[in-house]
N, C-alpha and C positions, 0 to 999 in steps of 0.2 A: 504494500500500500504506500500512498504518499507519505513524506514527514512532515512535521511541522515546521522541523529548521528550513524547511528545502520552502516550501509553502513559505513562510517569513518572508526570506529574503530572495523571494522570486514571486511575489503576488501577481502579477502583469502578466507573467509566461506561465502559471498555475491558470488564473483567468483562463486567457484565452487558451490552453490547451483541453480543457476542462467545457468548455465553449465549443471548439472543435468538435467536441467527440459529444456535442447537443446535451448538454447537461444543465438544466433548466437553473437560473438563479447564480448562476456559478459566481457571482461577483458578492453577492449575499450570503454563498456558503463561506467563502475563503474569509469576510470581513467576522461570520459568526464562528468560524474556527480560532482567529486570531483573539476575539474578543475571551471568548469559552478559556482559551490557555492563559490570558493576563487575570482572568478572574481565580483559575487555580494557583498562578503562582503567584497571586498577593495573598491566601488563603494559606500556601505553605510559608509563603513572608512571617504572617503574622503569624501563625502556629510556632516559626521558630522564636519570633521574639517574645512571645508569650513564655516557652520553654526557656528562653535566658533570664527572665527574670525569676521563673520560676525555680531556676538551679541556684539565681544568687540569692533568693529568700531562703533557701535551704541552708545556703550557707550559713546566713544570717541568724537561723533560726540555731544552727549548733552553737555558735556566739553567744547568744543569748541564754542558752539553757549553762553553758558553760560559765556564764558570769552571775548565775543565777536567776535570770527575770525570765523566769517562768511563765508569767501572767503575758508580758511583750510575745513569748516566744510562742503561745496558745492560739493570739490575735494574727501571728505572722503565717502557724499553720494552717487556718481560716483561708487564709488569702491565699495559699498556694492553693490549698483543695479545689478553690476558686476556678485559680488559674489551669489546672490541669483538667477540671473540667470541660472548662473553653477551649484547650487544645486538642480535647479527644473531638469538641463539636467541630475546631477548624480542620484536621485532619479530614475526619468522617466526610467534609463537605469538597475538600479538596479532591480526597476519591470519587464522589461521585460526580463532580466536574470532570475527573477524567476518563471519567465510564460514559460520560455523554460526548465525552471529544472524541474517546477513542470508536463509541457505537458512528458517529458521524463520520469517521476516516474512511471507514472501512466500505462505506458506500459508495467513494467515488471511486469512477475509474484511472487507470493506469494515465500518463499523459500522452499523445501522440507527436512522434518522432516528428521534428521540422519538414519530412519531404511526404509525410502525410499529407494526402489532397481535400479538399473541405466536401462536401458534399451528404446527405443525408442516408441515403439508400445505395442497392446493387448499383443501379443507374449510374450514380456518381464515381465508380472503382473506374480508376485509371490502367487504361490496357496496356502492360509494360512490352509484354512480346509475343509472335503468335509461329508458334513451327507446325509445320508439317501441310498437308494440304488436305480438303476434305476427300472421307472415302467415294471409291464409285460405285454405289449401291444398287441392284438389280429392282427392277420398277415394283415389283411385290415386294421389294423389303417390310421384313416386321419390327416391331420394338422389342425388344426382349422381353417383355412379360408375354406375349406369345409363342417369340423362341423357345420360352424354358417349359411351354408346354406340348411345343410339337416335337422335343427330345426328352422330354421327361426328366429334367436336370433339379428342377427346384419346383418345392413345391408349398405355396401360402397355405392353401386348402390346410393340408396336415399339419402348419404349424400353426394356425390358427387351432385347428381341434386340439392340438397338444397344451397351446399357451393362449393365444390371440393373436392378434392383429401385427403385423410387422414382426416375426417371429418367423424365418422362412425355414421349411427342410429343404435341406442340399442332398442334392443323390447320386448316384453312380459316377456320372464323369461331369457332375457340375462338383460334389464334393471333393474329386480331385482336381478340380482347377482349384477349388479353394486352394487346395493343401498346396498345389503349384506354388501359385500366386505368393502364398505365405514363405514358403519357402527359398523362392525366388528374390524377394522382396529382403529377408533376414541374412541373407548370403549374398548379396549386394551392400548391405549395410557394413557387414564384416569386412570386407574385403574395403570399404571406405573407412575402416579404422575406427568402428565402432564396436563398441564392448556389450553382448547379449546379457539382457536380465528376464527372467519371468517372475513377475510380481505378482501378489494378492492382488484381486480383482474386487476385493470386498476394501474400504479404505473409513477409517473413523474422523470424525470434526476435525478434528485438528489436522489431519492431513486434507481436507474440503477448503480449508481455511488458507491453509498454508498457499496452495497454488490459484487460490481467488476464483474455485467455483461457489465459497460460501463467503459470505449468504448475498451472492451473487445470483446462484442457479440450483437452488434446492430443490427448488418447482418442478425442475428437469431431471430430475435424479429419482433411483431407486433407493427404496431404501429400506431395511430390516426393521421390525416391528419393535419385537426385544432389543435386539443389540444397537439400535439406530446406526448399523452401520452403513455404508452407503454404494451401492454397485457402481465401478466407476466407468464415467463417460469417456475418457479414453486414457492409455499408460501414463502420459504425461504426469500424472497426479502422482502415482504410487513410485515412479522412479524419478520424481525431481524428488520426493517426500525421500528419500534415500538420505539425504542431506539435511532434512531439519534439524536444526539444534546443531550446525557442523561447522566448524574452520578448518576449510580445506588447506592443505598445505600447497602452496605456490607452483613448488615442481608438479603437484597433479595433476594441474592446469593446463590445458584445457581436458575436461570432462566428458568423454563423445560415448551416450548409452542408447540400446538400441532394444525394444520391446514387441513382443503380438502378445496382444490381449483378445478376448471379446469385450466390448464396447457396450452400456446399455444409456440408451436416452428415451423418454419419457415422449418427447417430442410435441407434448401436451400443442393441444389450435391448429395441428397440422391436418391442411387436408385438401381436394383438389389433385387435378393429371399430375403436376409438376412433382407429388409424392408418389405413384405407382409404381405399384412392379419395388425393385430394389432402388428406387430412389430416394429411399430413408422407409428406416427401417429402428425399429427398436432394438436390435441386438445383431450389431455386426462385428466382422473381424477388422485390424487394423494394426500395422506397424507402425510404432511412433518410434520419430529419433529425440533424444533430448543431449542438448547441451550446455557448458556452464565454464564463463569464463571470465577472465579481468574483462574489467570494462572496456579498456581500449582495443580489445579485440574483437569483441562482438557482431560487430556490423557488418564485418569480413565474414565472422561466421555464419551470418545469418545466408550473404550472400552463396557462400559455399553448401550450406545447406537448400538454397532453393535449385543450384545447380544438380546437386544429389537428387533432387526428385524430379527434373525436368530430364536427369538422363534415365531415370528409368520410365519415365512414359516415354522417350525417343524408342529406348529396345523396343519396349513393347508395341510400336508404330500406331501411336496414338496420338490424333491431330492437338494441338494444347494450346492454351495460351496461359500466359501469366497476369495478373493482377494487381496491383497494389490498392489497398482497401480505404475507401475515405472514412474521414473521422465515424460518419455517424453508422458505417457498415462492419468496424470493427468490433474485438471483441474486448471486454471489461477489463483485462488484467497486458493487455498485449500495449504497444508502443509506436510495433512496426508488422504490417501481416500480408504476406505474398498468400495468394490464391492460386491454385492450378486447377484450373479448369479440361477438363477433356472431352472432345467434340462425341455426342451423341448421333449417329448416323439416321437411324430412324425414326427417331426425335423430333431431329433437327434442329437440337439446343444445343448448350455444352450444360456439361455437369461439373460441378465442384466436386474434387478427388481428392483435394492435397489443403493444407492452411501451414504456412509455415511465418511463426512468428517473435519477435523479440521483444521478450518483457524489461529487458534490462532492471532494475532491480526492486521492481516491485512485488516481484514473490520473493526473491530472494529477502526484505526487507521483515516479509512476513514471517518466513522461515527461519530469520536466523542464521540464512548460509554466509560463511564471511572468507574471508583470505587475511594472509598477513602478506604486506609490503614494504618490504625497509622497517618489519616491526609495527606498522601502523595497521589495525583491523579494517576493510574495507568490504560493503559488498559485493557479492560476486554480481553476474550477469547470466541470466537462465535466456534459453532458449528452446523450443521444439517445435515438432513438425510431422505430417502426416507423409510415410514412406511406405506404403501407400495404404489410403481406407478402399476395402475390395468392394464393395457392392458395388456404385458407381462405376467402379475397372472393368467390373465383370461387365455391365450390362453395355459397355460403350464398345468391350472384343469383342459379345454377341453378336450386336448392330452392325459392327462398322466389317465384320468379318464373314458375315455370310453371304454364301451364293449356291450355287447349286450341285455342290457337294457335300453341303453342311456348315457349319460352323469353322473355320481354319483357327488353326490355336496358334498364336505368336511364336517364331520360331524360337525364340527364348526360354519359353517354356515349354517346350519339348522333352529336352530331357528330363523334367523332373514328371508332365503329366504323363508321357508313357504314349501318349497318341497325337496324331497330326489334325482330326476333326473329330468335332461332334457331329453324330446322323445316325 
């Protein structure tokens, strides 16, 4: 989350970044933020000076009992009692000044990076670069929620009777393109010098908290009855949460981890063409990469990381473009957010596949992650990114690759699915 030093002595570029990313009043939060913190620190003001008189009537009062005057030293205990009453009441008041500063921080969002573009909506996302060229699709092409029913590959029907709604069964040779995909996807990462982890998929408040889905996106989240644990929306959470509470050591730097999870969102008000078939779904697969570094390298990373995922939609000869997200389309904890989009053949949309973004240090502020430089504690810089979320992948090889042999499977993924089409 923001700080307050940072906020102080940057009220103008708080404003307006805050402004940015459409955050209604923002010049009326920052002034009631500044105000809320001189009210607690004149609250701890006074509670201290209260406590100094308090310690020198104490002294006073052993003087007193020592020289005899009893009846002085009775009147002087009076007054302290007094006194430490009024400091239990200014303390008490001071915390709860910063239980309303701190309940107030934690609602706004991250601030957006200087080459963040202004704009409200999708509409406004600035198109940074667009490769490959559109597929040449045969005049019957389908979408792929019909493809996966004229090969029997996935099936909603059954996973609705199993669970509901966005809950798909994968079968025969759609559940080994999954396994492909996945695998394909993790062994690409490796080979870019990224470290595999498999995390709990179940994650508690404090790790919600830590990466700013809370109480940002609860609304969107699963979540355990008993244990209020919570199913997480994608790895990002549970392998930056690797780190809370940590000072990393310098030489570890930079931090390059690589995860597949299943994914669960709630997706609550979704609804309409634009969600069919595997275009959001309540439980998908997904490689996340996460990184973590000094600050002054970040941006580079970020850059290197969007390259990571534009070459693996190249292998898999998928038309793309990239993104950069205006204020009011990004997301709540992010700074800087590249989109990869992947052209939908019988669609004839693109689909978002990929978010790759730079929080620079506002989870890390949350969590705790820090470094030492020349001895000086400093936040780190987190980053992550979708390498790659499959439903969308899938549903765009579907589209963009059928003709009248079938389905043609990327050559890429050949060796790992075992076949060259689905028919």
């Amino acid at each position: 989350m923001l700080t307050l030093p940072f906020i102080r002595a940057n009220q103008e570029t708080t404003i307006a970044g805050l402004q940015k990313k459409h955050v209604a009043n923002a010049a009326e939060i920052v002034s009631k933020l500044i105000a809320q913190d001189d009210q607690r620190k004149a609250l701890l003001q006074q509670a201290e000076s209260a406590l100094e008189k308090s310690n020198a009537a104490a002294k006073e009062i052993g003087a007193l009992m020592q020289s005899g005057q009893k009846e002085l030293a009775e009147g002087k205990r009076a007054e302290t009692s007094a006194l430490k009453a009024s400091i239990k009441e200014m303390e008490e008041a001071a915390k709860a000044a910063e239980k309303e500063l701190t309940d107030l921080l934690v609602t706004l969002p991250n601030l957006p990076h200087s080459s963040v573009p202004q704009g409200k909506t999708a509409d406004d996302n600035e198109v940074v670069l667009t490769w490959g060229s559109l597929p040449e699709l045969p005049a019957d092409a389908q979408p792929h929620w019909d493809l996966i029913k004229k090969y029997d590959i996935i099936d909603f029907d059954l996973g609705n009777k199993i669970t509901g709604a966005g809950f798909p069964v994968y079968k025969g040779k759609g559940a080994r393109l999954q396994r492909a995909l996945i695998n394909f996807f993790l062994d690409e990462a490796i080979k870019a010098g990224y470290y595999e982890i498999q995390p709990p998929i179940l994650i508690n408040e404090d790790s919600g908290f830590g990466t700013g889905q809370l109480p940002d996106k609860e609304g969107q989240m699963y979540v355990t009855k008993e244990e209020g644990l919570f199913l997480i929306p994608t790895a990002e959470v549970p392998i930056t949460n690797l780190y809370r509470d940590v000072i990393v050591n310098e030489k570890e730097l930079p931090i390059k981890n690589v995860g597949h999870t299943p994914c669960f969102r709630r997706e609550a008000g979704s609804w309409g063409a634009h969600v069919r078939g595997l275009n959001r779904l309540h439980q998908f697969d997904k490689i996340e990469i996460v990184q973590i570094h000094k600050p002054e390298n970040s941006y580079a990373a970020l850059e290197e990381m969007s390259l990571h995922v534009q070459g693996l939609l190249q292998k898999l000869g998928l038309h793309y473009r990239v993104l950069r997200l205006c204020g009011g389309d990004m997301g709540f904890a992010s700074a800087l957010t590249y989109d990869m989009e992947a052209w939908s053949g019988a669609q004839n949309r693109w689909l978002e596949v990929s978010s790759v973004s730079n929080f620079e240090t506002f989870q890390s502020n949350r969590l705790k992650l820090r470094t030492k430089i020349d001895g000086k504690s400093i936040l780190c810089h987190t980053l992550n990114g979708s390498a790659l979320a499959l439903p969308r992948i899938v549903a765009s090889i579907l589209e963009n690759n059928q003709g009248p042999d079938g389905i043609k499977i990327p050559e890429v993924l050949v060796p790992y699915t075992g076949f060259t089409h689905i028919n």
